[in-house]
C-alpha positions, 0 to 999 in steps of 0.5 A: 507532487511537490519535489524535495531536494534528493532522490537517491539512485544507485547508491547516488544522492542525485538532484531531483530533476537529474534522477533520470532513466533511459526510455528504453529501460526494459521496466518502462515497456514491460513493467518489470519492476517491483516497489514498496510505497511506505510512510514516516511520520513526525513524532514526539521522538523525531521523524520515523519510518513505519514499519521499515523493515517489514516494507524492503523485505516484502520489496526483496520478497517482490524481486524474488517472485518476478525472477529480479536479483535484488541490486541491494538488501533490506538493510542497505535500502533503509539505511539509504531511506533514513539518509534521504529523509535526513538530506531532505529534512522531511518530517512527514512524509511518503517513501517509494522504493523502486527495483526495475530492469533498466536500459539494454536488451528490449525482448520480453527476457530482461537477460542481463540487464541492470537493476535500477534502484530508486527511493524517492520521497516527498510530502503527501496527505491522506490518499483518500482525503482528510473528510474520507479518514473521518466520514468514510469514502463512497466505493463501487464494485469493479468491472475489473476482476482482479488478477489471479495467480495464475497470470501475474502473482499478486504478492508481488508488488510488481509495476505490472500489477498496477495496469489492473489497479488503475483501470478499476481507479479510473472506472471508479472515478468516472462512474462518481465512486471514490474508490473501487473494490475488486472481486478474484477471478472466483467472485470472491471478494479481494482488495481495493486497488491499493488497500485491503478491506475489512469487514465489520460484522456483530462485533467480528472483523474479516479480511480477504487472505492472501488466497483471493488474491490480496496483498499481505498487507503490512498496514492491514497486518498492523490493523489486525494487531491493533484489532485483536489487542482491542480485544476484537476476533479478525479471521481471515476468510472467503467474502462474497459481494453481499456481505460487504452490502450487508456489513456493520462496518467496512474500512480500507487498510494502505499505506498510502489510505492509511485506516479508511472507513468505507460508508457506501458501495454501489449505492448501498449505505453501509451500517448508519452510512458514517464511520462505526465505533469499531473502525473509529477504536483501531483507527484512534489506536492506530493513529497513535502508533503510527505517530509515536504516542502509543508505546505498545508499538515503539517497535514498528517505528524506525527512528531518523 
C-alpha cells in the first residue's frame, strides 16, 4: 500500500502517519465496526466516484443493523471523500470508509462509546490482478461456510464479517487457488470472500440473492444492469455447487475485483477454460461506464 498525503478523521484531515486509534478501541477486540470499500476512477471529465451514494447509504445501512448511531450521514461522508481525494490529488483510486466503536468501555456492550469515523484512500490495481480481468482466476470451494443470518447478518458490511472471509482467502491461497467460493449454511452456493458470483448458463445469467446469505452487492447490481441492458435475462436464485462446475460462464463482481472471470474450480475447467464472450460484453460495458466513456451510466459517477 503506498500511503498519500491525508486520511480524514472525524471531520480532520490528519497526516497519513498520525490517523491513529487507541489500542483499546472496542471495534479492534470485537470487531465492531462496519465499512464500504469503493473506487474512483480517472475519466475524461475528471476523477470520479462510483456509485457514491449507493456505498455510504449501505454503509449508515451497516451501522443501522449492528446497533451503531451513525456519527455522520451519507451526504457529509462523500462530501468529505470528494475533499480527500481532491487533498490528495488522486486520479484513480480505492476509497474505505470506516464507522467502528472506539476507545472507553471494553465489555461486549459498546454502551456509550464514540464512533470513530475514517476515509482513507490511496492508489491500488485490480485486486485479483491484471492477467486474472482478461483470462479469468482459478477458484476452490471453501471448507468454510459462510455465515448465516442467524449468527452475524450478512448485509451488514461489518469488521466482524470478514474473520470468515479471510479464513476462506488464506485456505484458497494455501491450497494453490486464487480465490475461494463460499456455500451457506444450507449448501447453497453464496459468495466469494469479497464478490458475489455470477452464473452463465444457455445465454441466461443467475446470481445468489440476499437470501444465501450474499451481500447486496452495489458493483453486482450495476452488473446486473449492464446485463439486462445487453439484452441478457439475470434471475436471482438458489445455486447448488454442481451448477457452477457445469456452467458456460462464471465471473465475480467486487469493487475491489471489479468484473472478474472465473476459469476453473476445484479443478474443473469452467466453459473453454477462458473468459466467455458473455462475461467479456458486460465486462467492456462495464468498464466503459465506470471510466466515463459510456453516457448511459453518467449518473453512477459522482464528479471531484
Amino acid at each position: 500500500m503506498k500511503p498519500t498525503t491525508y486520511i480524514w478523521k472525524n471531520g480532520e484531515f490528519l497526516p497519513w502517519a498520525e490517523a491513529t486509534t487507541h489500542v483499546l478501541s472496542h471495534g479492534l477486540h470485537y470487531g465492531t465496526g462496519v465499512f464500504e470499500g469503493v473506487r474512483a476512477y480517472d475519466t475524461p471529465k475528471g476523477t470520479a466516484i462510483f456509485r457514491a451514494k449507493e456505498h455510504f447509504d449501505r454503509l449508515g445501512d451497516s451501522a443501522k443493523i449492528i446497533m451503531m448511531k451513525a456519527p455522520f450521514t451519507s451526504e457529509q461522508m462523500q462530501a468529505a471523500t470528494v475533499e480527500l481525494l481532491q487533498k490528495n490529488k488522486l486520479k484513480s483510486c480505492y476509497i474505505r470508509p470506516l464507522f467502528y466503536f472506539g476507545y472507553g468501555e471494553l465489555g461486549l456492550n459498546p454502551g456509550t462509546n464514540p464512533v470513530d469515523a475514517v476515509i482513507a484512500a490511496w492508489e491500488w490495481g485490480s485486486y485479483l490482478g491484471e492477467e486474472g480481468l482478461e483470462k479469468g482466476i482459478r477458484c476452490k470451494v471453501s471448507s468454510w461456510t459462510r455465515l448465516d443470518s442467524r449468527i452475524i447478518p450478512p448485509l451488514a458490511k461489518s469488521t466482524a464479517n470478514y474473520l470468515n472471509s479471510g479464513l476462506a482467502k488464506m485456505e484458497a491461497i494455501d491450497c494453490g487457488y486464487d480465490e475461494a467460493i463460499l456455500l451457506n449454511a444450507n449448501g447453497t452456493v453464496s459468495e466469494g470472500p469479497g464478490e458475489n458470483i455470477f452464473v452463465v448458463k444457455n445465454g441466461k445469467i443467475s446470481t445468489p440473492p440476499t437470501s444465501d446469505c450474499a451481500l447486496a452487492g452495489i458493483t453486482a447490481d450495476s452488473a446486473i444492469k449492464i446485463a439486462e441492458d445487453l439484452g441478457y435475462t439475470v434471475e436471482k436464485r438458489s445455486l447448488i455447487r454442481d451448477e457452477l462446475f457445469t456452467a458456460d460462464e462464471l465471473f465475480f463482481t467486487g469493487t475491489a475485483a471489479e468484473l472478474t472471470p472465473i476459469r476453473e474450480i476445484d479443478g474443473r475447467i469452467i466453459g473453454d477454460g477462458k473468459r466467455g464472450s458473455v462475461t467479456k460484453a458486460i465486462q467492456d460495458t462495464y468498464f466503459a461506464a465506470i471510466k466515463g466513456q459510456d453516457e448511459r451510466y453518467a449518473d453512477w459517477l459522482t464528479l471531484v
